[in-house]
C-alpha positions in Angstrom: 79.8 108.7 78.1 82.4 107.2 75.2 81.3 103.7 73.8 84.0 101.9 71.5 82.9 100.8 68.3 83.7 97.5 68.4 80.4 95.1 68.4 81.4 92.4 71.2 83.4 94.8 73.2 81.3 96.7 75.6 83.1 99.9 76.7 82.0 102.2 78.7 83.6 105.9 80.2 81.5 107.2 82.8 82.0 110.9 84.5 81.6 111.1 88.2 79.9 114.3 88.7 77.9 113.9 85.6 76.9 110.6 83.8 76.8 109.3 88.1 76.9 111.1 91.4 75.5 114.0 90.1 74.5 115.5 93.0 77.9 115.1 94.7 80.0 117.8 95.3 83.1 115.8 95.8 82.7 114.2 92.5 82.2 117.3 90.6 85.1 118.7 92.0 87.3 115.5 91.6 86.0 114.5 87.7 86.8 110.9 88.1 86.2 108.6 85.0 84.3 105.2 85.9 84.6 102.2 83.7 82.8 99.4 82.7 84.5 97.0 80.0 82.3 94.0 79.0 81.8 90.8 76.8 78.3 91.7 75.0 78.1 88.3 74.0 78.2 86.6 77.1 76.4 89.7 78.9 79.7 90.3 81.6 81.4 93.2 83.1 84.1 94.6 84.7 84.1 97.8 86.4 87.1 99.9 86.9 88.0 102.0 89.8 83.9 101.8 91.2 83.8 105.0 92.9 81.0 108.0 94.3 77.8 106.1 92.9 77.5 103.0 93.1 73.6 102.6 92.8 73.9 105.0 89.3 77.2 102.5 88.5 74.4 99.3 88.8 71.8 100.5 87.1 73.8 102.2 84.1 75.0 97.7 83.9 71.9 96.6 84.4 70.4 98.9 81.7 72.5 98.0 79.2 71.8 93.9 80.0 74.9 93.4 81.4 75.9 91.3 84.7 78.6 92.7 87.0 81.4 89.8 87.5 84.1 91.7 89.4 86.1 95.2 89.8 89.5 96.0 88.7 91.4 99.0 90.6 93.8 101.1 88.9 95.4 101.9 93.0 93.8 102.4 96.7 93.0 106.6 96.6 89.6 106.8 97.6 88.5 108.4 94.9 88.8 105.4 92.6 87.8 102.7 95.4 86.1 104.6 98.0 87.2 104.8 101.3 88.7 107.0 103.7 91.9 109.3 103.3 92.8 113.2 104.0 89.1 113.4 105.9 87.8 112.3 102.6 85.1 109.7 102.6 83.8 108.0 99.5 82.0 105.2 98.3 83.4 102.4 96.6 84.8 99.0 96.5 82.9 98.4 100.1 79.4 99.3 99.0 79.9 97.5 95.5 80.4 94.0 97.3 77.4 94.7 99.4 75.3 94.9 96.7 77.0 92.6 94.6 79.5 89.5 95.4 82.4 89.9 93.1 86.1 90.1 93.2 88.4 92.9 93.4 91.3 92.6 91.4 94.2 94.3 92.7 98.0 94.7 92.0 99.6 92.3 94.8 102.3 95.8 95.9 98.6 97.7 96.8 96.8 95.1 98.3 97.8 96.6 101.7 96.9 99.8 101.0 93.9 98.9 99.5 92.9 97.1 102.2 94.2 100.3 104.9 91.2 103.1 103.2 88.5 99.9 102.8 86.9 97.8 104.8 87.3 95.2 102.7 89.6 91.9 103.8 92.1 90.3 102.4 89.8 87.3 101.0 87.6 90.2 99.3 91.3 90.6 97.1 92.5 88.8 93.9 96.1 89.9 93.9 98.3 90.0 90.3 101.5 90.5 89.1 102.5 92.4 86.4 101.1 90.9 82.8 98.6 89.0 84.2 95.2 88.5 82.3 92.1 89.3 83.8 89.2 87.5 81.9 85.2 89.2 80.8 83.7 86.3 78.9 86.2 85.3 76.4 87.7 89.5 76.4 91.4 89.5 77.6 92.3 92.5 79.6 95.8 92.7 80.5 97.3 94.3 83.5 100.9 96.2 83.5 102.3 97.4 86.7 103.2 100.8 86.6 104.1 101.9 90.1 104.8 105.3 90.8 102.1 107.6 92.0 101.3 104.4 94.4 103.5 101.3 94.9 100.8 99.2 93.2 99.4 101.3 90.4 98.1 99.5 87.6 96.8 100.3 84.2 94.5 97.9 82.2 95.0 97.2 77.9 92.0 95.3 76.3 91.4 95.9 72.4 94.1 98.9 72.2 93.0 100.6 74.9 94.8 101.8 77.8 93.1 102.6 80.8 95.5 103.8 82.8 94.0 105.9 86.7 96.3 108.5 87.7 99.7 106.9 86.1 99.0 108.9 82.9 96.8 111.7 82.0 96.5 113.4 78.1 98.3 116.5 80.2 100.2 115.4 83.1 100.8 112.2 85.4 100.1 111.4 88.9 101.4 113.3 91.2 104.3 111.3 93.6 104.4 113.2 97.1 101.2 111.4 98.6 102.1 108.5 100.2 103.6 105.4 98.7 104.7 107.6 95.9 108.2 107.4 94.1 108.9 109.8 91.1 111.5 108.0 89.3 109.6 104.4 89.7 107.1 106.9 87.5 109.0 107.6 84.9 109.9 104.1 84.5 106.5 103.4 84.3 105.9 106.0 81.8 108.9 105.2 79.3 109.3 101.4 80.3 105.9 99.6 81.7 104.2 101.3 79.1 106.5 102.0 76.2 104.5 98.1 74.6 101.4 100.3 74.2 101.1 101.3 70.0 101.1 104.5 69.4 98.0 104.0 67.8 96.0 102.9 70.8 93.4 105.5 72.8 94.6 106.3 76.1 91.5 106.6 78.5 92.5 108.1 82.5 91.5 108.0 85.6 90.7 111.9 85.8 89.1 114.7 83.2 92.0 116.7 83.3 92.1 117.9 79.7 89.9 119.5 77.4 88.9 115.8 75.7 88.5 112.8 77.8 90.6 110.6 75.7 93.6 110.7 72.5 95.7 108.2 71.1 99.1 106.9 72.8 101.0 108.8 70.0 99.5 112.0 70.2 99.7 112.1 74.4 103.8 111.2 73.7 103.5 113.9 71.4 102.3 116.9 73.2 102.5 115.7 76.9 104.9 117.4 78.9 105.8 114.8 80.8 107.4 112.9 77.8 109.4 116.3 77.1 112.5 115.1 79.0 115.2 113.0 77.5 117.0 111.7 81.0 115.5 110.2 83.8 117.8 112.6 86.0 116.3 115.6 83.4 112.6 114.3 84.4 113.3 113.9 87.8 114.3 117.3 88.1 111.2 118.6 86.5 108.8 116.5 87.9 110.2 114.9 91.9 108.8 116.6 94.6 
């Protein structure tokens, strides 16, 4: 589990597969990050992309003396906000509001999607557009829209971090043939939507891919393939299929 240093910021980076749902097989397999970003002040939390556990994901808050107060969702795969899809069936979003009453904060372009692998309603949904702020106590967390490995994908910057689900990994991106997926929306995303984010700030994903679980913005432009091109048409032919 990674903790930020900072003293009001709570921050944590859970491992499905080992800090929760240890047991599961799906979760070791798929290495999903879980995580909570709080206000230790005022004792509130966010959860990002609840997924496999969500007992484990309530205790680990209640623990630490935080108070859950909603869920943010990087995009509708199952494997960040449970569901159903490709005879996959996880736990998520729908088993978090059964234990606890909080809203879901989506991008508005995956509300329908997120609402097709749940069985959560639209009135379950807060829907954002790009930029919009997402308060934890008195802790801004800002959302960017960076569609491309879903029409809705989002990544969340609070205190110079990034966390960004499956639109950027230290090695790699999301992948763009499931469905909803567009490769050169991506490398907007990637070069665009996200080229605000300092260098200096620590890129946290939605997936273990990569021998450390997180590295600063300038290091993953650095040695990540994916920046490599220097076209869109160049990137699309390395990287749309």
């Amino acid at each position: 589990m990674a903790d930020t240093t900072d003293d009001r910021i709570y921050f944590r980076q859970l491992l499905a597969g080992r800090d929760l749902a240890r047991a599961d097989p799906v979760a070791r397999q798929m290495v999903n990050f879980v995580y909570l970003i709080g206000d230790r002040h005022t004792g509130e939390t966010l959860v990002i992309d609840p997924a496999y556990d969500i007992p484990g994901l309530l205790e680990i808050v209640e623990a630490d003396g935080m108070r859950l107060t909603g869920a943010l969702a990087t995009h509708y795969h199952p494997d960040h906000v449970g569901g159903s899809m490709m005879g996959m069936t996880i736990a998520g979003v729908d088993e978090l509001l059964a234990a606890a009453s909080v809203p879901v904060h989506v991008q508005a372009d995956e509300a329908p999607w997120v609402l097709r692998v749940t069985n959560l309603s639209e009135t379950d949904l807060i829907t954002h557009q790009s930029g919009d702020t997402v308060m934890v106590g008195e802790i801004p967390v800002e959302l960017i829209h960076t569609p491309g490995h879903t029409p809705g994908s989002q990544c969340f910057f609070v205190n110079d971090c990034l966390v960004s689900g499956d639109t950027l990994f230290l090695e790699g991106c999301g992948r763009t043939d499931l469905p909803g997926g567009d490769p050169a929306a991506l490398y907007d995303s990637l070069t665009t939507k996200l080229a605000k984010v300092p260098d200096h700030a620590v890129l946290f994903p939605g997936h273990l891919y990569s021998a450390e679980p997180s590295a600063t913005m300038g290091a993953t432009r650095r040695f990540n393939y994916v920046f490599s091109p220097s076209s869109k048409e160049q990137w699309l032919a390395m990287f749309a299929r």
